[in-house]
C-alpha positions as CSV (number, residue, x, y, z in Angstrom):
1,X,12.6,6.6,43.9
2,X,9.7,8.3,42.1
3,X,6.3,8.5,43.9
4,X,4.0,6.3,42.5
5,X,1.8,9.0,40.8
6,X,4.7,10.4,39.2
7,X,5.9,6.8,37.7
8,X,2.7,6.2,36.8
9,X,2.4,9.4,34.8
10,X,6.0,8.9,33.4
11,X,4.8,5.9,31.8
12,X,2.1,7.5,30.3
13,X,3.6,10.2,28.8
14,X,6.1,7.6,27.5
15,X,3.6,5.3,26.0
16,X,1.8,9.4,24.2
17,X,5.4,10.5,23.3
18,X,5.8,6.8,21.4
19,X,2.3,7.0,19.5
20,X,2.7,10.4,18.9
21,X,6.1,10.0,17.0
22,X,4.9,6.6,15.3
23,X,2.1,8.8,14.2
24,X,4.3,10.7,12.3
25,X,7.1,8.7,11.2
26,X,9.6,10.3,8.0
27,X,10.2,7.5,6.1
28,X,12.6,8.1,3.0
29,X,11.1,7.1,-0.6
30,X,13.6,4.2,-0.7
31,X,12.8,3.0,2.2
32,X,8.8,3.2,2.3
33,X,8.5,1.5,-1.2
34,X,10.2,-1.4,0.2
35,X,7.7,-1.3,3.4
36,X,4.9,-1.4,0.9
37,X,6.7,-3.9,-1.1
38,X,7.0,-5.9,1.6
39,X,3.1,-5.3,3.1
40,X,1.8,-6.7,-0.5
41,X,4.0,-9.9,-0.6
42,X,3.3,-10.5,3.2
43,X,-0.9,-10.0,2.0
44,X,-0.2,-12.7,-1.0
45,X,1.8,-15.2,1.3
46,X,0.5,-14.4,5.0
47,X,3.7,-15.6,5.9
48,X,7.2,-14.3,6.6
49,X,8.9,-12.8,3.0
50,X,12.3,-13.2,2.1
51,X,14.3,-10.1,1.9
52,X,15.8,-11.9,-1.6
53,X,11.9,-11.4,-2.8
54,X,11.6,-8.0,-1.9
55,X,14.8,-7.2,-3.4
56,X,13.5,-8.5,-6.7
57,X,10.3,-6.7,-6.7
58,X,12.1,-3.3,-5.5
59,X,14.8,-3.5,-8.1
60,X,17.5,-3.8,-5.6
61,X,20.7,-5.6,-4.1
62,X,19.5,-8.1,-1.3
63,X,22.4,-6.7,0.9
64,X,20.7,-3.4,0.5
65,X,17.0,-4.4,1.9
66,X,19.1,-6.5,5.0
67,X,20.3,-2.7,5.5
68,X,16.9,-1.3,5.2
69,X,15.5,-3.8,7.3
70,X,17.7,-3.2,9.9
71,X,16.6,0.2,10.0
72,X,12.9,-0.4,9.7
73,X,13.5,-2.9,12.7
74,X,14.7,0.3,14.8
75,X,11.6,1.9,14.0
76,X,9.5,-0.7,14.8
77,X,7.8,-1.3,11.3
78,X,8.9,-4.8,10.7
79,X,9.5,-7.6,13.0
80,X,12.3,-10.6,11.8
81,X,11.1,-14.3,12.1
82,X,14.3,-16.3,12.3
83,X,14.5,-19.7,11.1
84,X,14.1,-21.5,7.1
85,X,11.2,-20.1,7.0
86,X,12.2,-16.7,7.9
87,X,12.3,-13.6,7.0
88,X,10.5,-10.4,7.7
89,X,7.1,-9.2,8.9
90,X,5.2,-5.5,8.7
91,X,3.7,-4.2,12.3
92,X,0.8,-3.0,12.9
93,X,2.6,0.1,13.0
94,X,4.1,0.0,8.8
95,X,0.5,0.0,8.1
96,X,-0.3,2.9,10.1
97,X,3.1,4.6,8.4
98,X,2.0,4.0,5.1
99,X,-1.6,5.0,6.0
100,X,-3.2,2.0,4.8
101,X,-6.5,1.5,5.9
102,X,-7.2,-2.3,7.5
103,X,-9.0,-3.5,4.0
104,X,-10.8,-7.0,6.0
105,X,-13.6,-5.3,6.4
106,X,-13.5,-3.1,3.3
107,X,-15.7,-3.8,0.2
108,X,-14.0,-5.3,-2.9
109,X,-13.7,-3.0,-5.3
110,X,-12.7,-5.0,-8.6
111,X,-9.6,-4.2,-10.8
112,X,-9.0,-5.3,-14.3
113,X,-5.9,-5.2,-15.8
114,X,-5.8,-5.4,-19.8
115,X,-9.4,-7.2,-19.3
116,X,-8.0,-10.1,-17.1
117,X,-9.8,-9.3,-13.5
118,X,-7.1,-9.0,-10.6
119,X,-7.7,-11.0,-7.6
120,X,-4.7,-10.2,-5.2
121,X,-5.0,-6.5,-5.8
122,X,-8.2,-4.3,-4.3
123,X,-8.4,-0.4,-4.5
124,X,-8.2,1.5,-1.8
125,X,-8.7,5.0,-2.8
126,X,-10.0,6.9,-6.2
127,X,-8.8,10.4,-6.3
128,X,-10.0,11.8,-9.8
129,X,-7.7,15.0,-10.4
130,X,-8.5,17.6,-13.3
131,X,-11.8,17.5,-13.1
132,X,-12.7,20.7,-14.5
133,X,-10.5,19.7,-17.6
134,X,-12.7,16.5,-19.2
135,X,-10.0,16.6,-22.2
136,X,-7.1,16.3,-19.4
137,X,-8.9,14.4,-17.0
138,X,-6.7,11.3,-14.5
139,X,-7.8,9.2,-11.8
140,X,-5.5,8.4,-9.1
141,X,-5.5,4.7,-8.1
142,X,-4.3,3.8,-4.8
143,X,-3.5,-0.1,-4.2
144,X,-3.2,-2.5,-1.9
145,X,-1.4,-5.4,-3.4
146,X,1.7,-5.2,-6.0
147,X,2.2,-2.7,-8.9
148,X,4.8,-3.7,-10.1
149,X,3.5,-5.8,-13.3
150,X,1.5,-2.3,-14.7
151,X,3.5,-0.9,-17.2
152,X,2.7,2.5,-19.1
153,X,-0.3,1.9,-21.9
154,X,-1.8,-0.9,-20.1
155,X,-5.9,-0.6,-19.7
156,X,-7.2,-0.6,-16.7
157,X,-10.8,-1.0,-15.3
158,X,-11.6,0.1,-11.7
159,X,-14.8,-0.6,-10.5
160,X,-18.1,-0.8,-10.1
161,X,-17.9,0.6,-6.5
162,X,-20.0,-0.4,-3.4
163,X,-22.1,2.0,-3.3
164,X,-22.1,4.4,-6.5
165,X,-21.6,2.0,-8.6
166,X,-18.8,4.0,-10.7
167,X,-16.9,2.4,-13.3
168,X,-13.9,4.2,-14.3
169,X,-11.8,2.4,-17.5
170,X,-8.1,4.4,-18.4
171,X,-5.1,3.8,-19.8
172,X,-1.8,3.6,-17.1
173,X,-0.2,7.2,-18.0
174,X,2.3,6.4,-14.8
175,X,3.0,4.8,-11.2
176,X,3.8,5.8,-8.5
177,X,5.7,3.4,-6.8
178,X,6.4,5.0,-3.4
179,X,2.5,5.4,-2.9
180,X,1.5,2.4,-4.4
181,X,-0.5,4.3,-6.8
182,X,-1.7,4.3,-10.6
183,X,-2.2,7.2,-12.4
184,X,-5.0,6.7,-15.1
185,X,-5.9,8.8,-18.1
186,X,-9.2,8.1,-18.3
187,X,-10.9,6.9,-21.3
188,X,-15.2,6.2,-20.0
189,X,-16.5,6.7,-16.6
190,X,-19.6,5.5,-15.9
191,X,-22.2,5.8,-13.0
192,X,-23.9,3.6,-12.2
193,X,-22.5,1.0,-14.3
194,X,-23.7,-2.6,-14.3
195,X,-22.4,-5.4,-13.4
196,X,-19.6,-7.2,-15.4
197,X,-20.6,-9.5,-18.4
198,X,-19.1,-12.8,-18.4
């Protein structure tokens, strides 16, 4: 039997060595696109989400994302809820893997997609890339909430935000699926831009 410092200290370095590899979790692209998948249908719903729903969103077999899910269970990303009105649930820690930030408190920061105004979606990160190149210049658009109905060509408007009041209107050149981003060229940026007209 261990002394009772010594257990208490094992169970401390237990608890570190568990943060410190949740900290740092490898997730495989396959199997963090349908974590985030399953974050943004668990966001729309607030309830548990079918496996058969993010299989359809993901683009895969429903067998497969019962296999993921067993291994995202192991890792302690996603919890099951049995029952009819079962399924599956992110952790605290799948939001912390994915490094998304806990948006209740955030700031809306509008998106408009082909002028119709998003309401389940809200940015969460603006990386403009290529600055130094106006002609070539992108915007980085990281979600939270689905991407899956932005297809190449599509226009989108970000903004105003919070505080600067930038405006940033592109058209979709890509996504980024695993990252839950959108990758704008962009077409006007404007700061600080008024508020919407309706």
């Amino acid at each position: 039997m261990l002394p009772a410092w010594r257990s208490a200290t094992a169970g401390f370095n237990k608890i570190y060595d568990q943060n410190l590899c949740m900290s740092s979790i490898e997730l495989t692209p396959s199997q963090k696109n349908i974590l985030q998948e399953l974050v943004n249908l668990y966001r729309e719903s607030e309830s548990a989400v079918k496996g058969e729903d993010i299989a359809e969103k993901v683009d895969r077999n429903p067998g497969t994302i019962r296999n993921q899910m067993q291994s995202l269970k192991a890792l302690q990303l996603v919890e099951g809820v049995p029952g009819p009105k079962g399924g599956y649930k992110p952790t605290a820690t799948a939001y912390d893997a994915l490094q998304i930030q806990d948006m209740d408190q955030a700031a809306d920061v509008p998106l408009a997609h082909n002028g119709s105004d998003i309401e389940d979606a809200n940015v969460e990160e603006i990386d403009l890339t290529s600055v130094h190149h106006p002609e070539e210049c992108r915007a980085e658009i990281k979600l939270q909430g689905s991407i899956a109905d932005f297809h190449e060509g599509d226009t989108i408007t970000v903004g105003p935000t919070p505080l600067s009041k930038l405006q940033i209107i592109g058209s979709l050149e890509g996504k980024d699926d695993t990252n839950n981003k959108l990758i704008l060229t962009i077409d006007d940026m404007r700061a600080p831009a008024g508020e919407p007209e309706h």
